[in-house]
TORVOKE-167105 format. One record per residue (C-alpha): residue in three letters; chain; x, y, z. Coordinates in Angstrom, 3 decimals, padded with zeros to 6 digits. Example, Ala and Ser with C-alpha at 12.3 -4.5 7.8 and 13.67 -1.06 7.14 Angstrom:
<rs>
<Ala,A,<012.300,-004.500,007.800>>
<Ser,A,<013.670,-001.060,007.140>>
</rs>
This chain:
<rs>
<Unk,A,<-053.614,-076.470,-019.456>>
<Unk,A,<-054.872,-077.620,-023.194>>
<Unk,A,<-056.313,-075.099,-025.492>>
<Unk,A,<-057.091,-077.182,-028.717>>
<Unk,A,<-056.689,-073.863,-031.721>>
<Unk,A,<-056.293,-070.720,-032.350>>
<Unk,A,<-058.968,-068.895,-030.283>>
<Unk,A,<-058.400,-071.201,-027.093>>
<Unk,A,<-054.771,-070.021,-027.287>>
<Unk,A,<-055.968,-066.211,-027.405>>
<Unk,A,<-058.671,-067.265,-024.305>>
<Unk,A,<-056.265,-068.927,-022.111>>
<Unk,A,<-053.236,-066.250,-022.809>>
<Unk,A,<-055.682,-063.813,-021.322>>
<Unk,A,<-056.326,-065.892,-018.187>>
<Unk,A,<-052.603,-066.346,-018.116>>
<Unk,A,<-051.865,-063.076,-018.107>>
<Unk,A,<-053.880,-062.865,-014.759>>
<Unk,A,<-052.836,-065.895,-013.265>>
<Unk,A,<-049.162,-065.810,-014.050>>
<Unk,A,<-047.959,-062.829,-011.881>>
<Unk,A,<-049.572,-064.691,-008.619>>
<Unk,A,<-047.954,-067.398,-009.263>>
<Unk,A,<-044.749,-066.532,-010.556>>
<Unk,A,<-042.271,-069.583,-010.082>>
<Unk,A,<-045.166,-072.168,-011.403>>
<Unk,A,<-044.409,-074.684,-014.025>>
<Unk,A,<-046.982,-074.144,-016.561>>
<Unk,A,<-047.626,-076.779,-019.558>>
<Unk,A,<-049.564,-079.066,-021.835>>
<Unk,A,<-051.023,-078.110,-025.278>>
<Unk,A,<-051.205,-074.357,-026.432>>
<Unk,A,<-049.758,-072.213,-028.785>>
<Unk,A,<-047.882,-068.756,-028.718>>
<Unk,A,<-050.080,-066.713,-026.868>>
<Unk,A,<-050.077,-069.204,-023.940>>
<Unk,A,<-046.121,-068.939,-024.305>>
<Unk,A,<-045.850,-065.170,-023.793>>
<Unk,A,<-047.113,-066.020,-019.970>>
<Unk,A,<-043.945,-068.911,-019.818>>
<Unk,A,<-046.306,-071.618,-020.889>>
<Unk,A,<-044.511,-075.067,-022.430>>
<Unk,A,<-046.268,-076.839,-025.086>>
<Unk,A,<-045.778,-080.705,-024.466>>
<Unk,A,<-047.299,-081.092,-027.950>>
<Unk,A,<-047.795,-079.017,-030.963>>
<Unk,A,<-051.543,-077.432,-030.724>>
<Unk,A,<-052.277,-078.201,-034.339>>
<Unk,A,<-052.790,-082.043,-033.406>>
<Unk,A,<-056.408,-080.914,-031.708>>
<Unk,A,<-057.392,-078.312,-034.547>>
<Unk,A,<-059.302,-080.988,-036.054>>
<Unk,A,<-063.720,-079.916,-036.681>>
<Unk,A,<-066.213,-082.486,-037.402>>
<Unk,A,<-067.561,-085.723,-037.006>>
<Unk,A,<-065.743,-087.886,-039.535>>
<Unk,A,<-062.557,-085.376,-039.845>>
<Unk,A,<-061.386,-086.454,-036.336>>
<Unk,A,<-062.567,-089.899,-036.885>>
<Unk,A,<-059.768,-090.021,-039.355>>
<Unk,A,<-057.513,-088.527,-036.623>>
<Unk,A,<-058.773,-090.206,-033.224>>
<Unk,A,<-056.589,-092.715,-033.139>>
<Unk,A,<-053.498,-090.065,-032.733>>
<Unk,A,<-055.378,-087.340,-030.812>>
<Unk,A,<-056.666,-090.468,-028.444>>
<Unk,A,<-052.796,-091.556,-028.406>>
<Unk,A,<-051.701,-088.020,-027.010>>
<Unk,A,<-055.114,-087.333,-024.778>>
<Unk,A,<-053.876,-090.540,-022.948>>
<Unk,A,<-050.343,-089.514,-022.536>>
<Unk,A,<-051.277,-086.144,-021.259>>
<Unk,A,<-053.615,-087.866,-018.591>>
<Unk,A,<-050.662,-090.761,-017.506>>
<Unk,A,<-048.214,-087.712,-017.169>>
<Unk,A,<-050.372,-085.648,-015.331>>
<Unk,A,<-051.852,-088.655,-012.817>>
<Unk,A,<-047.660,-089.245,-011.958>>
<Unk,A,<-046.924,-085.619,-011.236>>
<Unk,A,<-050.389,-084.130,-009.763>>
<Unk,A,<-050.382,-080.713,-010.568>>
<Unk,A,<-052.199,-078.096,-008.041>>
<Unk,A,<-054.730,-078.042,-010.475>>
<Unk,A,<-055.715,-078.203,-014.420>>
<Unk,A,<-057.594,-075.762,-016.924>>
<Unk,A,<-059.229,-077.069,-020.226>>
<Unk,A,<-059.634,-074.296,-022.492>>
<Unk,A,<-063.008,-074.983,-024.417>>
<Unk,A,<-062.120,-078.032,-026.766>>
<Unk,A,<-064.648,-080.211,-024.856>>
<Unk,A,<-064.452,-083.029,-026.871>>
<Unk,A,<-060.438,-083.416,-025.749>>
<Unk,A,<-060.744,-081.759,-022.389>>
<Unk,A,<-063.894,-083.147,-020.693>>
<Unk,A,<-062.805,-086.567,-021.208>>
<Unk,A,<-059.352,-085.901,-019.762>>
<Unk,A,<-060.932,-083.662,-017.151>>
<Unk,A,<-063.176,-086.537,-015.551>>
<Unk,A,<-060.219,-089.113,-015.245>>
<Unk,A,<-058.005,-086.365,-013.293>>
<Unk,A,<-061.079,-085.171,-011.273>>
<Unk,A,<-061.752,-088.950,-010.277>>
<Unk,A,<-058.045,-088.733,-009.170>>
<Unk,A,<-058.299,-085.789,-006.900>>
<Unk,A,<-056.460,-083.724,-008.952>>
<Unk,A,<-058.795,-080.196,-009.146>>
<Unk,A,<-060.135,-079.248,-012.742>>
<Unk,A,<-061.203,-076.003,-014.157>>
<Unk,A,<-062.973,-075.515,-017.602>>
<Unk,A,<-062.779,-072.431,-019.597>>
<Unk,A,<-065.606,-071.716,-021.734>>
<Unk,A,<-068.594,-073.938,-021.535>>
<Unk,A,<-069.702,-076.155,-024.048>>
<Unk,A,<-072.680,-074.466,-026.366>>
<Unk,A,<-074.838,-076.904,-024.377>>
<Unk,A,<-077.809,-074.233,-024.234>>
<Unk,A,<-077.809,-074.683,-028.788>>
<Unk,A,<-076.790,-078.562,-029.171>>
<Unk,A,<-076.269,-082.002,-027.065>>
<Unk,A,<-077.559,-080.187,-023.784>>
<Unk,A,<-077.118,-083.974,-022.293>>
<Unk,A,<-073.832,-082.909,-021.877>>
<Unk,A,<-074.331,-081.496,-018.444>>
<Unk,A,<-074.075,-084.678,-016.700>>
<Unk,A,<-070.083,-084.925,-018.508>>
<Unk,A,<-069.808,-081.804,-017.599>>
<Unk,A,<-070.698,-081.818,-014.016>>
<Unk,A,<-068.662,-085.494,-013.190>>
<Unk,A,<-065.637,-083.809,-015.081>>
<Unk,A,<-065.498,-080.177,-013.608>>
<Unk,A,<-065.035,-079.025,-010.969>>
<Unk,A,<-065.412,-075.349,-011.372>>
<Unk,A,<-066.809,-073.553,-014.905>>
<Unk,A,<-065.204,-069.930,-016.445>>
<Unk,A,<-068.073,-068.978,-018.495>>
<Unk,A,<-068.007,-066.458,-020.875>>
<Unk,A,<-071.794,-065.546,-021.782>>
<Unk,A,<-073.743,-064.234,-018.740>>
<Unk,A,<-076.972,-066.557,-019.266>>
<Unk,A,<-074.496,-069.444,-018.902>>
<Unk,A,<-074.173,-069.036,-015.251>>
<Unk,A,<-077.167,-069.557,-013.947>>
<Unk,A,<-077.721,-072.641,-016.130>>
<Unk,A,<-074.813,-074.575,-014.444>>
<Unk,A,<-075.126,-073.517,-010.970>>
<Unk,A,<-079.149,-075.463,-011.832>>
<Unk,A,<-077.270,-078.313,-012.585>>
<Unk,A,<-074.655,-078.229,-009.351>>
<Unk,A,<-071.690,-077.004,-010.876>>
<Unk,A,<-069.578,-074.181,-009.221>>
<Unk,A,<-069.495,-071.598,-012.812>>
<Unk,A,<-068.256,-067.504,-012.389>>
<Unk,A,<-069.374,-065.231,-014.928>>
<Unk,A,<-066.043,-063.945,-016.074>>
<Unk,A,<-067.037,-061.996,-019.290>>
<Unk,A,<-065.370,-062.868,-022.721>>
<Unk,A,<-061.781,-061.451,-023.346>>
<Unk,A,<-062.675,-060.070,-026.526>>
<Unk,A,<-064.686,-057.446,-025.505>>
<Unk,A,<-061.394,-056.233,-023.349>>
<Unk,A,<-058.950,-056.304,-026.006>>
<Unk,A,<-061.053,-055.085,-028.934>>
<Unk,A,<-061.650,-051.310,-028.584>>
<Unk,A,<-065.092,-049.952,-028.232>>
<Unk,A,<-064.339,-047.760,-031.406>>
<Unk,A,<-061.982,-049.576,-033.823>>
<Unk,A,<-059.482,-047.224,-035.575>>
<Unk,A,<-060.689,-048.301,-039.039>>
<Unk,A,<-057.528,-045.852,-040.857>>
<Unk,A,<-054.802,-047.151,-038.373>>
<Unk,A,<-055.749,-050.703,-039.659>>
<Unk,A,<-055.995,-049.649,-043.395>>
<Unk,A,<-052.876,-048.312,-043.114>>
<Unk,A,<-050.858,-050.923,-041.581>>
<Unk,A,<-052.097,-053.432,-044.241>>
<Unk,A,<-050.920,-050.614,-046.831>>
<Unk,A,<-054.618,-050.384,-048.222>>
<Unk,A,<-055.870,-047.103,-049.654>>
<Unk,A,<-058.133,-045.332,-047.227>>
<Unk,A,<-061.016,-044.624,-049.919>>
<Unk,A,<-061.108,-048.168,-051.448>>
<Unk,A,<-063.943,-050.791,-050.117>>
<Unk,A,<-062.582,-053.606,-048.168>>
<Unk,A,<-063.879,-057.058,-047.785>>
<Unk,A,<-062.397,-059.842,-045.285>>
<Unk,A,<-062.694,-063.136,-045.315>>
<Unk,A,<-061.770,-065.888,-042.674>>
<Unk,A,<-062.438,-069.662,-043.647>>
<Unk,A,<-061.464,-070.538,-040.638>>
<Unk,A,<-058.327,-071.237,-038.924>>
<Unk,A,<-057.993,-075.464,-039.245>>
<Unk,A,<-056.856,-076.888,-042.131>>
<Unk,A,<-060.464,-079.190,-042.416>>
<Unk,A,<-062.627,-075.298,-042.456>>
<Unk,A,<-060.168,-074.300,-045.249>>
<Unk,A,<-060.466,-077.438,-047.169>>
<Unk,A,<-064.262,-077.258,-047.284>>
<Unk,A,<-064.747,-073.283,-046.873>>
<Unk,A,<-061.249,-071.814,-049.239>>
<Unk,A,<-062.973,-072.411,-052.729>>
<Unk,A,<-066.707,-071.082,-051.961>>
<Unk,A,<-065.754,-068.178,-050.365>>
<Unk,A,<-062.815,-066.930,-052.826>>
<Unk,A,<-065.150,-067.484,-055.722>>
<Unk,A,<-067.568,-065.376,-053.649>>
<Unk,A,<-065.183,-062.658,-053.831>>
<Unk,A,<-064.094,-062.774,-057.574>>
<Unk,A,<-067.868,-062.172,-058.110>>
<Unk,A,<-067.850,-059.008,-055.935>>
<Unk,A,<-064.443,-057.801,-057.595>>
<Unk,A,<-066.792,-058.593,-061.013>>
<Unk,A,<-069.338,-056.007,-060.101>>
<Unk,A,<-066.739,-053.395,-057.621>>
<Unk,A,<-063.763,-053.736,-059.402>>
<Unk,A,<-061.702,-051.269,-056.825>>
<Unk,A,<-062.817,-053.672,-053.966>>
<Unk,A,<-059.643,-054.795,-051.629>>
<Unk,A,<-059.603,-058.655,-050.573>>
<Unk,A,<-058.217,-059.224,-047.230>>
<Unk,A,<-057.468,-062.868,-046.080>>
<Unk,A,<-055.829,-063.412,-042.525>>
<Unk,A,<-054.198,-066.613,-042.103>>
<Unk,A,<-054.019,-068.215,-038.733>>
<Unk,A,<-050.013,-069.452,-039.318>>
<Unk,A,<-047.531,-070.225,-042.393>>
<Unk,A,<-048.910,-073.810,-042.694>>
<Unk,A,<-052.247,-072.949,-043.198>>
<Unk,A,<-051.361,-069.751,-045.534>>
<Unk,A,<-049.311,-072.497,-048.052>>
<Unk,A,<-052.621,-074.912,-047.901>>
<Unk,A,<-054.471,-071.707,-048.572>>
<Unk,A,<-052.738,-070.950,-051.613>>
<Unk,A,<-052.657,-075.107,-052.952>>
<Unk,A,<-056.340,-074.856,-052.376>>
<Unk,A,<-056.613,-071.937,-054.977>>
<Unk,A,<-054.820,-073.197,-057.151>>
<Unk,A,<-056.677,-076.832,-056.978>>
<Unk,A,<-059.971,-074.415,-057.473>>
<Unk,A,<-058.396,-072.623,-060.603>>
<Unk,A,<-058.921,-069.297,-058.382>>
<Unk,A,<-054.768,-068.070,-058.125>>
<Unk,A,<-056.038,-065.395,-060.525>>
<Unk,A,<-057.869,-063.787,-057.682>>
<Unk,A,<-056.611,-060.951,-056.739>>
<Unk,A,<-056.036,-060.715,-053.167>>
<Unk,A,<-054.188,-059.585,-049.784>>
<Unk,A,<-052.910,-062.836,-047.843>>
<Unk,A,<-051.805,-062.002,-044.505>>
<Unk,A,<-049.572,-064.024,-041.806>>
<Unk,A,<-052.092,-063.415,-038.436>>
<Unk,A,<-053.275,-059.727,-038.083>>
<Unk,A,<-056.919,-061.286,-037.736>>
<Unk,A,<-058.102,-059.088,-035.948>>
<Unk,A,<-056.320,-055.938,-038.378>>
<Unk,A,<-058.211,-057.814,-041.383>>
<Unk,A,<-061.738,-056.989,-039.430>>
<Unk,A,<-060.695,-053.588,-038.281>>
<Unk,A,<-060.087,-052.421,-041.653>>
<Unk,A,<-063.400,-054.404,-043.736>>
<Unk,A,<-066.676,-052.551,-044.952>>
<Unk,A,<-068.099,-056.216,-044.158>>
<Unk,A,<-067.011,-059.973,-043.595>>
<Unk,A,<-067.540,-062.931,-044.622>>
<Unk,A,<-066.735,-065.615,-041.569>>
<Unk,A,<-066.683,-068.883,-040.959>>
<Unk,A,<-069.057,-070.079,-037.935>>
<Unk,A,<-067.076,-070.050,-034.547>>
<Unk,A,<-065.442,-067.646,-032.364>>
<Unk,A,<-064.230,-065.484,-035.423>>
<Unk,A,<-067.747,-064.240,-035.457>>
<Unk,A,<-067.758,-062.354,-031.915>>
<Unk,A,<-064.737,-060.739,-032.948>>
<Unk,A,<-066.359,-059.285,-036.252>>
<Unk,A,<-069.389,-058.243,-033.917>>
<Unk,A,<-066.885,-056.423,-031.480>>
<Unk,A,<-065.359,-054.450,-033.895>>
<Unk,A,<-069.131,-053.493,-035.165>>
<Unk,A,<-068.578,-055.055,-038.442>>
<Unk,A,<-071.764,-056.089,-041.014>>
<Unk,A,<-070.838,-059.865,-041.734>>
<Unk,A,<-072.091,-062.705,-043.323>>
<Unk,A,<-071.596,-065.871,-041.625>>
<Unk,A,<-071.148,-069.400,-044.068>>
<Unk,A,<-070.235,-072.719,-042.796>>
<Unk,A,<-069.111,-076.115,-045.094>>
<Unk,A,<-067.896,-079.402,-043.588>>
<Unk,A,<-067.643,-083.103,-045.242>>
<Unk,A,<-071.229,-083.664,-046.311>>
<Unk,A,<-071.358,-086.636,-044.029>>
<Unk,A,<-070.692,-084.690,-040.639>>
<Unk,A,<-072.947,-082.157,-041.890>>
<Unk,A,<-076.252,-084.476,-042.560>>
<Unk,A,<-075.523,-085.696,-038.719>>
<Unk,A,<-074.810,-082.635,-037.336>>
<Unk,A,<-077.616,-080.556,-038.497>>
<Unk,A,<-080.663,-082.089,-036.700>>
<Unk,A,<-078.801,-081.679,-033.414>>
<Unk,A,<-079.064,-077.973,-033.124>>
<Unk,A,<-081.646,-076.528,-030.744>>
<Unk,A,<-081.805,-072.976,-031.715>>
<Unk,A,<-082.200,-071.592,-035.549>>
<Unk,A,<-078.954,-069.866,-035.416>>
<Unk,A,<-075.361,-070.911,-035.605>>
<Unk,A,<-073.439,-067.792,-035.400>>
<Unk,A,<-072.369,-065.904,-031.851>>
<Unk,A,<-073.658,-062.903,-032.638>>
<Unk,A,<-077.098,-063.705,-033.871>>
<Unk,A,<-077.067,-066.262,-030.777>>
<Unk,A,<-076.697,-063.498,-028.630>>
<Unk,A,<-079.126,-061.196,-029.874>>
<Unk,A,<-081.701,-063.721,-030.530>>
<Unk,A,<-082.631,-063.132,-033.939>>
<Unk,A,<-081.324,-063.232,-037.526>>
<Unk,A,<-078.836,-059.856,-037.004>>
<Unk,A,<-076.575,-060.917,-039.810>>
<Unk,A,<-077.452,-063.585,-042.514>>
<Unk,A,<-076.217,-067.513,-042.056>>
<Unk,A,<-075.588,-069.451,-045.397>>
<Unk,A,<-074.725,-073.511,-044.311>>
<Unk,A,<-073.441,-076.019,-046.740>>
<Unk,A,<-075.543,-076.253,-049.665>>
<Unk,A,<-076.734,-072.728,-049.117>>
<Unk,A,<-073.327,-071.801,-049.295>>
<Unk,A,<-072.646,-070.871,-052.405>>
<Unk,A,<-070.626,-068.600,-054.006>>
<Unk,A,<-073.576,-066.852,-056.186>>
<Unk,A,<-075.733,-066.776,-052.571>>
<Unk,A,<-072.359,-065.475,-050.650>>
<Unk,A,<-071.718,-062.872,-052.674>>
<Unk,A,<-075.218,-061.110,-053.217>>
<Unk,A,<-075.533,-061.297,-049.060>>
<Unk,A,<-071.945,-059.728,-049.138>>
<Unk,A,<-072.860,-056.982,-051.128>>
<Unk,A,<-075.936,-056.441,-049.112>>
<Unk,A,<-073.630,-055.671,-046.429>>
<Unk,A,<-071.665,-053.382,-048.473>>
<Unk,A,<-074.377,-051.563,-049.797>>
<Unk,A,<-077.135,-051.301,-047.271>>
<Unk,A,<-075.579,-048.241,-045.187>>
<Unk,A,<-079.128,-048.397,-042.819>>
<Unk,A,<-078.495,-052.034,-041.864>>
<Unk,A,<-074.607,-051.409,-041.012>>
<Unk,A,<-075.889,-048.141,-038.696>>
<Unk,A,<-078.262,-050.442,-036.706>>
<Unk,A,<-075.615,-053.359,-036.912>>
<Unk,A,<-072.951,-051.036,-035.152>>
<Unk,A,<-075.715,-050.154,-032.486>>
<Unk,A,<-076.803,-053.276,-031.685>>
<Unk,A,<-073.152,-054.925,-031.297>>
<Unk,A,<-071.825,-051.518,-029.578>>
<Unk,A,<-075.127,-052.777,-026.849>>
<Unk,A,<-073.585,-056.678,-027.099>>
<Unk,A,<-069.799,-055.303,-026.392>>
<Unk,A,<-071.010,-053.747,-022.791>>
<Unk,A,<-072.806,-056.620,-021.947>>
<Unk,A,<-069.604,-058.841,-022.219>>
<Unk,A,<-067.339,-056.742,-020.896>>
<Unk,A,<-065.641,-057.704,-017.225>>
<Unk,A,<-061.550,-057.746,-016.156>>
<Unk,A,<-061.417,-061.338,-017.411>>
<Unk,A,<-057.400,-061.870,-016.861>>
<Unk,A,<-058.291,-061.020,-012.916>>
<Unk,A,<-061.781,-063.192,-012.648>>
<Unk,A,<-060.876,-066.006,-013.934>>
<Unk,A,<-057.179,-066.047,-012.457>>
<Unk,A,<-058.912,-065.612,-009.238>>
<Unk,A,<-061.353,-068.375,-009.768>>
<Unk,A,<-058.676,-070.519,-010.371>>
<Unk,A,<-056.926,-069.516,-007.222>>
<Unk,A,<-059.765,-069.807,-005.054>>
<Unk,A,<-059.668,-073.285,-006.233>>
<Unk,A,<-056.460,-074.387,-005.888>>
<Unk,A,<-056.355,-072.597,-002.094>>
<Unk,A,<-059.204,-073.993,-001.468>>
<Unk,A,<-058.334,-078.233,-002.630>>
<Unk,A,<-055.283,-077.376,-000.777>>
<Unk,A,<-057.083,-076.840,002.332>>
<Unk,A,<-058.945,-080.098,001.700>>
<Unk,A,<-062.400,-081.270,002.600>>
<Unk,A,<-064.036,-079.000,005.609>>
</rs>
């Protein structure tokens, strides 16, 4: 298995919690982190070496990522495992995937490439490199069973772990945060390249809300103890240490649970502020040179999960340029203020928690099992 950051790790402990107890005595490894390790997983390398977003960022890093992508593949060809799972990091994966397919060695990719908003010419990777799709979105099914590839729905773990009704005082309280006082979180992101480019915008966003709410509470989850120490450099490269706020070791998802509203970088982070019914605003910066590429490749007006889903503008979207900490702030504050907007928010992401909700441990452990029963059976 590879999960490439953060919210692969979370995705493919989930399907290892399903898979694990069927087979029990399996040796279990590649590239994950610590939520693939509570299942017995072993880490080959250190999962931070993917965590790398952007055109010209990984550029700068191919040459290593490249170095352990074809190490992975030689190990793997030598010992043939009954089967292997990329966990969405396509870029990594899919190229890896297609070699050990071409081998006969079974492959299995969780969560599909966003090829229904950008590069949809990735189908034809997708179908020589796969050989059976976990999707998490239930449009995405149909779209690669068109296209000849064997895909099960298997809903997104999120909706199972996050409750339907967050306990919004448990949270407070664990953080040690006064039950009356407004609360604001912010996630730049969990690689170092989104803090680099997001960390100074979005802090300076939130010294102008403390300027006009001065009893407003700052909440900023770090992913691990590396990027909280980069964190803090960054702020004090920016000139923004003075900023009063909460820095927290994990506890993401206890961050969300206890905001008013959010402000989130673009990526998965964004369907967990939607499943805990939070008003958000979504921002995005990356090296200006990735972004002028990247920009004209989108095929739908919206960049965030949740709006993606929905199919409209639910929450706003403020992208490089627009991104700044004057326009961040007044959108924040919007979603503080605007108590009719955060009642129809909590409706309308209540509705998009149902819709994603299956027993995704036991669907996608036994799409992985079919598979592997079924390549040991070999060709009818």
């Amino acid at each position: 298995m590879v999960a490439g950051e953060t919210s692969g790790d979370l995705l493919a402990g989930r399907l290892l919690s399903g898979l694990r107890p069927a087979l029990p005595d399996a040796y279990i490894h590649g590239i994950g982190g610590k939520h693939m390790a509570q299942h017995g997983f072993v880490s080959d390398w250190p999962m931070e070496k993917l965590a790398v977003r952007g055109l010209f960022e990984v550029l700068a890093h191919y040459r290593e990522i490249k170095g352990i992508q074809n190490a992975l593949r030689d190990r793997l060809l030598a010992e043939r495992p009954a089967v292997f799972i990329g966990v969405d990091a396509p870029d990594f994966n899919l190229g890896l995937e297609a070699q050990l397919k071409d081998a006969g060695i079974p492959t299995v990719h969780f969560i599909g490439p966003s090829i229904w908003a950008w590069r949809g010419a990735r189908i034809k990777k997708i179908a020589r490199a796969v050989s059976h799709m976990l999707v998490v979105f239930p449009f995405e099914e149909e779209i690669y069973r068109q296209a000849g590839i064997p895909a099960t729905y298997v809903g997104h773990p999120m909706a199972e772990v996050i409750p339907l009704v967050p306990d919004v005082a448990a949270a407070r309280a664990s953080l040690g945060l006064d039950g009356s006082a407004p609360v604001v979180a912010i996630l730049p992101g969990s690689r170092m390249s989104e803090l680099k480019y997001n960390s100074a915008a979005f802090i300076s966003a939130a010294r102008l809300l403390l300027q006009r709410e001065p009893g407003l509470r700052i909440v900023v989850p770090m992913a691990g103890e590396k990027q909280r120490e980069y964190f803090r450099q960054l702020l004090l490269d920016a000139g923004l240490q003075d900023v009063p706020l909460i820095i927290t070791e994990g506890q993401s998802q206890v961050a969300i649970a206890a905001a008013d509203a959010v402000l989130v970088a673009s990526g998965t982070a964004t369907l967990e502020v939607a499943l805990f019914k939070k008003p958000m605003v979504i921002a995005y910066k990356m090296m200006r040179a990735s972004w002028h590429v990247m920009r004209h490749m989108g095929y739908q007006p919206w960049i965030g999960l949740p709006n993606i889903l929905a199919r409209e503008f639910l929450v706003p979207e403020l992208l490089q340029d627009a991104a700044t900490p004057q326009a961040l702030a007044e959108a924040l504050w919007t979603q503080l203020d605007d108590a009719g907007h955060r009642a129809v928010l909590q409706q309308r992401f209540t509705d998009m928690h149902h819709s994603l909700l299956r027993n995704t441990a036991r669907e996608s452990a036994q799409a992985v099992l079919d598979l592997i029963a079924r390549s040991a059976r070999g060709p009818a």
